[in-house]
DRENPA-3360 file (N, C-alpha, C; in nm, 2 decimals, always signed):
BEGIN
1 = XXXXXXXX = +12.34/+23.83/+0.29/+12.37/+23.85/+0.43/+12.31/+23.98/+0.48 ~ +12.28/+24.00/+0.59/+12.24/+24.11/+0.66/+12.27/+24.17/+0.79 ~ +12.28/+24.28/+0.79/+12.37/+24.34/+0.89/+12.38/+24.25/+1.05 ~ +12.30/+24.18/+1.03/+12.29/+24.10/+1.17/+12.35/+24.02/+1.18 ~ +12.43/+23.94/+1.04/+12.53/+23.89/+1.02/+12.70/+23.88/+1.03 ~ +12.69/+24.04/+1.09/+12.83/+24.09/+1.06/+12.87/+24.17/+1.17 ~ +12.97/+24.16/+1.30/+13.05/+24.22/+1.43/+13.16/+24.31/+1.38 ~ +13.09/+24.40/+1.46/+13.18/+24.50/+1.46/+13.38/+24.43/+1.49;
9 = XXXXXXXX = +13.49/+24.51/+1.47/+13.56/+24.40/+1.50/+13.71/+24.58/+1.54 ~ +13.64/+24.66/+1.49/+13.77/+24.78/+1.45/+13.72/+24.88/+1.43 ~ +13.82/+24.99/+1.48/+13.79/+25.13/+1.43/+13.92/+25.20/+1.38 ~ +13.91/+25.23/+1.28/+14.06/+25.28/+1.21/+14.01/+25.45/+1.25 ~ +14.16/+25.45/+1.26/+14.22/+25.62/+1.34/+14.27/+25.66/+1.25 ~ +14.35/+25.77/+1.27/+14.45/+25.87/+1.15/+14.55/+25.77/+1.12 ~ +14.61/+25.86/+0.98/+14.72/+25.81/+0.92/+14.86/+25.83/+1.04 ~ +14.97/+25.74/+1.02/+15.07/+25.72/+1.09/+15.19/+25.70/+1.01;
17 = XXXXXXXX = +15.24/+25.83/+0.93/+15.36/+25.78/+0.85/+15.33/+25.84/+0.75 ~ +15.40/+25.81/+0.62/+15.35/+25.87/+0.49/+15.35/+25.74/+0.42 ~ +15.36/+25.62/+0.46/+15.36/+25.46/+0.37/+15.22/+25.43/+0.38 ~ +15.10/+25.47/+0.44/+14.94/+25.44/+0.43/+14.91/+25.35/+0.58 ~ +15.00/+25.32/+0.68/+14.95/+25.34/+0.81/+14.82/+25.35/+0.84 ~ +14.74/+25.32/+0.95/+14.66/+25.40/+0.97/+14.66/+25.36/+1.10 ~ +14.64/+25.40/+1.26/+14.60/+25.37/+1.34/+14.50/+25.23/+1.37 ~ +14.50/+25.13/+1.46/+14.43/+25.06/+1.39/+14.34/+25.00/+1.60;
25 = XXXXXXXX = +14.21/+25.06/+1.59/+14.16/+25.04/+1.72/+14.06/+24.94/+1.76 ~ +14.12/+24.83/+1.82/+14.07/+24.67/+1.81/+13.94/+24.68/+1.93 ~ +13.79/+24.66/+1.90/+13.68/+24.68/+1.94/+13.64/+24.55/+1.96 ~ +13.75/+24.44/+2.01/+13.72/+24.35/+2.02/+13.83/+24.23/+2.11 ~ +13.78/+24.12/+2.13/+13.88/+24.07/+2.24/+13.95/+24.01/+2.17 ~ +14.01/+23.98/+2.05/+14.08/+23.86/+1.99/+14.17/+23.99/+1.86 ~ +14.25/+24.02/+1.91/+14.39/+24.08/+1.84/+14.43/+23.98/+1.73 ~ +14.42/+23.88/+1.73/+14.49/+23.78/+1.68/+14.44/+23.79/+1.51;
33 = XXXXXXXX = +14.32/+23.79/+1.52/+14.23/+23.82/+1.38/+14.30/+23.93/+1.27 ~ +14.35/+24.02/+1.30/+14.44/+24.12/+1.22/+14.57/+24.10/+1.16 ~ +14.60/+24.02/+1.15/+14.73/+23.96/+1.06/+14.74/+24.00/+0.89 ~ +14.86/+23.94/+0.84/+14.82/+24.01/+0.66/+14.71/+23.91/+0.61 ~ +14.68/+23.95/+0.53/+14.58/+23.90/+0.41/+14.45/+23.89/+0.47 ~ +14.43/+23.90/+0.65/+14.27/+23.87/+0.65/+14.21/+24.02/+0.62 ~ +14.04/+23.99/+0.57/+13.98/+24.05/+0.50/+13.84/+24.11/+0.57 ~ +13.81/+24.24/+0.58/+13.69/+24.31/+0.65/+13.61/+24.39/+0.59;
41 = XXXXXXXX = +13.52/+24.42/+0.61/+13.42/+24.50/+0.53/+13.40/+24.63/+0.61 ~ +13.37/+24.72/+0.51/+13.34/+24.84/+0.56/+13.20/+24.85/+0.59 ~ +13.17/+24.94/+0.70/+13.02/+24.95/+0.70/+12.97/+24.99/+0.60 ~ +12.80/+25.02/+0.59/+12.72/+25.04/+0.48/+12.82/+25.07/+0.33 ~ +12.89/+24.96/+0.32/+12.95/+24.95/+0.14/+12.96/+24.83/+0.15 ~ +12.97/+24.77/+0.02/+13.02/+24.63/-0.01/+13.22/+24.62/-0.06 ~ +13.25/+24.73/-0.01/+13.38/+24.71/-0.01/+13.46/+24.62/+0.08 ~ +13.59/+24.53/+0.08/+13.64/+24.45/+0.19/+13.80/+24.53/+0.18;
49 = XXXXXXXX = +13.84/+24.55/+0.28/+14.00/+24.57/+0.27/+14.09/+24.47/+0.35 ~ +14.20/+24.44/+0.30/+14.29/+24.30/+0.30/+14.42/+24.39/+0.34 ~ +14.43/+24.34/+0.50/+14.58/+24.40/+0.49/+14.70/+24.31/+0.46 ~ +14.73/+24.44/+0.45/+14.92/+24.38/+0.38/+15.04/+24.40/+0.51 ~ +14.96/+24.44/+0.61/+15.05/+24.49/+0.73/+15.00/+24.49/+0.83 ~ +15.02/+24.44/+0.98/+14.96/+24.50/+1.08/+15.16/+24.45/+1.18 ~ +15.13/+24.57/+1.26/+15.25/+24.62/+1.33/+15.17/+24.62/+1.49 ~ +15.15/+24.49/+1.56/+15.13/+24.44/+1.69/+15.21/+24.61/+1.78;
57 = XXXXXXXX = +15.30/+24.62/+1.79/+15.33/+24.68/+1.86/+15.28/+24.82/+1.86 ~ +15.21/+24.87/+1.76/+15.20/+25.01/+1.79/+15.05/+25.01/+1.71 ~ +14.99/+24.87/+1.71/+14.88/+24.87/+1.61/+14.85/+24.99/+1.53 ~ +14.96/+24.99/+1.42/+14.92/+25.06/+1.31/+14.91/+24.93/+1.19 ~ +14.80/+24.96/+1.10/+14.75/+24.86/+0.96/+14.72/+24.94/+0.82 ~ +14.81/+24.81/+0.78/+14.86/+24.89/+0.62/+14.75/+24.77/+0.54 ~ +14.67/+24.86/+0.46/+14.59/+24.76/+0.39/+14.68/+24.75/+0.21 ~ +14.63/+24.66/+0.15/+14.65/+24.67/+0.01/+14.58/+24.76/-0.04;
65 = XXXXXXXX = +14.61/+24.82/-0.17/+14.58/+24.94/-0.27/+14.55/+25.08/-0.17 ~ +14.59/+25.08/-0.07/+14.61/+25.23/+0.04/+14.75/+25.23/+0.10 ~ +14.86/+25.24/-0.04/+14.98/+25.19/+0.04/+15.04/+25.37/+0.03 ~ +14.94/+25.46/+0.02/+15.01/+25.56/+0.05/+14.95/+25.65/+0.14 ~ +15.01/+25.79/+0.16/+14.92/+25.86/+0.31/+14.76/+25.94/+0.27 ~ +14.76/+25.96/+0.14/+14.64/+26.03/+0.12/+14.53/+25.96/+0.04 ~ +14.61/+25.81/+0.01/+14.47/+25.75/+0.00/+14.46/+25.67/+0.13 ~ +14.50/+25.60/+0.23/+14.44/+25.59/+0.37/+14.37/+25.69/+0.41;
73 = XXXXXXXX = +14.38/+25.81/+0.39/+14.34/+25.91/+0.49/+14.21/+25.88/+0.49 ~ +14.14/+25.85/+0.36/+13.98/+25.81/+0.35/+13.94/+25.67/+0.44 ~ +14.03/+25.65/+0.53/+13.97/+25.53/+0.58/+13.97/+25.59/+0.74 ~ +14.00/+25.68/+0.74/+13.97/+25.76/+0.91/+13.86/+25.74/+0.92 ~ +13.85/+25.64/+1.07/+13.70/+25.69/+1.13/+13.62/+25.61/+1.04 ~ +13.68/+25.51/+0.99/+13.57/+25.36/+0.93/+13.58/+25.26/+1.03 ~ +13.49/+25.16/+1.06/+13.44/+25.07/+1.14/+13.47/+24.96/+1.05 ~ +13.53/+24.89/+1.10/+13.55/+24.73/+1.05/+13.48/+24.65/+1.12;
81 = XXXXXXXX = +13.40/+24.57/+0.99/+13.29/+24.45/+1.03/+13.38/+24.33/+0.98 ~ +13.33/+24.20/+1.08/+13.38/+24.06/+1.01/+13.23/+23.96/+1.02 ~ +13.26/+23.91/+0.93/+13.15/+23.78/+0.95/+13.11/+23.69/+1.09 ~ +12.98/+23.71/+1.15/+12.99/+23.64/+1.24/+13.07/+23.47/+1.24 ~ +13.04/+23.44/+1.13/+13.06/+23.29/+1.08/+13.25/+23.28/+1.05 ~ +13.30/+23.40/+1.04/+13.41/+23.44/+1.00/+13.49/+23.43/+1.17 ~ +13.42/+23.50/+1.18/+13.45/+23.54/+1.36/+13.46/+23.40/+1.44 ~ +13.39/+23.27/+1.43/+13.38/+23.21/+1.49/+13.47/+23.09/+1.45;
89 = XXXXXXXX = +13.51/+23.14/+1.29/+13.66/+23.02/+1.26/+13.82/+23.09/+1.33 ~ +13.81/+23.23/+1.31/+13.92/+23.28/+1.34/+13.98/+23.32/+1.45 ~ +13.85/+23.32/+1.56/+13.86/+23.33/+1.69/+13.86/+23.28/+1.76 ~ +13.95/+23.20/+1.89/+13.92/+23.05/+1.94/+13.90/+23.05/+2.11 ~ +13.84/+23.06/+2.13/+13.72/+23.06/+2.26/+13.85/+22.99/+2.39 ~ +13.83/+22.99/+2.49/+13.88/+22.92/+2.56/+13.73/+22.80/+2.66 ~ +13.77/+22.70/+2.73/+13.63/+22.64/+2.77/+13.58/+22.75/+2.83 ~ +13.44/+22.72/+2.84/+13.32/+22.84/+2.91/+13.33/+22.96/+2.87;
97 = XXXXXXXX = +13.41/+22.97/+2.77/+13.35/+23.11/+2.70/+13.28/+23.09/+2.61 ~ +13.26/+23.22/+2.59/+13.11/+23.26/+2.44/+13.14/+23.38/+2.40 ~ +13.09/+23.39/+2.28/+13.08/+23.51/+2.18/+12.95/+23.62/+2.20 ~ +12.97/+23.71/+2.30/+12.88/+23.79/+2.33/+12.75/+23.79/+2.18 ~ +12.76/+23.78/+2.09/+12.65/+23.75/+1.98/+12.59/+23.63/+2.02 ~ +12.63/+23.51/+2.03/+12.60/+23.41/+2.10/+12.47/+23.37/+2.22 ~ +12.46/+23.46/+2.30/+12.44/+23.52/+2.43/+12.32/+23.59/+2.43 ~ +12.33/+23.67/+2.34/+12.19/+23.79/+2.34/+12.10/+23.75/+2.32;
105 = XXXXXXXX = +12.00/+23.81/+2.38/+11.83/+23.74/+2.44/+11.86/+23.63/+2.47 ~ +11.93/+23.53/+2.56/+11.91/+23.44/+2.61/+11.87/+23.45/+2.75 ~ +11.77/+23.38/+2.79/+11.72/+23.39/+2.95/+11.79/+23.36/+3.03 ~ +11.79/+23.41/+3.10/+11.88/+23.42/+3.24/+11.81/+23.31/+3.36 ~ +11.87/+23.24/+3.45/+11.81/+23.17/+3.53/+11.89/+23.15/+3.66 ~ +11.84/+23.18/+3.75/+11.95/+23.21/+3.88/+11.90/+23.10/+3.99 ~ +11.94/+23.02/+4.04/+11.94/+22.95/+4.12/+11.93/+22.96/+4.26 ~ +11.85/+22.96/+4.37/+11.87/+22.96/+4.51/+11.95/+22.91/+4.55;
% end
């Protein structure tokens, strides 16, 4: 796969707590995708982190194996990618919508 493959979807903030928290900043329309166990990639690594927590109300996200405050801290200020293909099972459109990926370079045609 190649980067063209993969939406931005998050941007993780500072630690929130001393349990591995981290602020968690959704760069995307569908909240819904952040639940436990789904899985994201970090930019340029082939790492994925799986959370074990996401706290709707104050979007803070606890991943697995960063269940403490100073190993989160290395996730400050990482961008979470998802699979386009990922993106398109887990996120559910309403009619006449589209996935801005979807959309790009498509001709425009305007009617009189």
């Amino acid at each position: 796969m190649s980067e063209k493959d993969f939406v931005q979807v998050a941007k993780l903030g500072k630690t929130v707590g001393l349990k591995g928290y981290v602020k968690l900043h959704n760069l995307s329309d569908f909240s819904s995708q952040f639940k436990k166990d789904a899985t994201f990639f970090i930019k340029n690594t082939k790492e994925m982190l799986k959370i074990k927590h996401y706290n709707t109300s104050n979007s803070t996200v606890l991943f697995e194996n960063y269940e403490d405050i100073e190993k989160a801290k290395e996730l400050t200020n990482l961008i979470l990618f998802q699979s386009i293909e990922k993106s398109r099972q887990t996120c559910k459109l309403k009619k006449d919508e589209f996935f801005y990926f979807d959309i790009l370079e498509c001709e425009v045609f305007e009617e009189d």
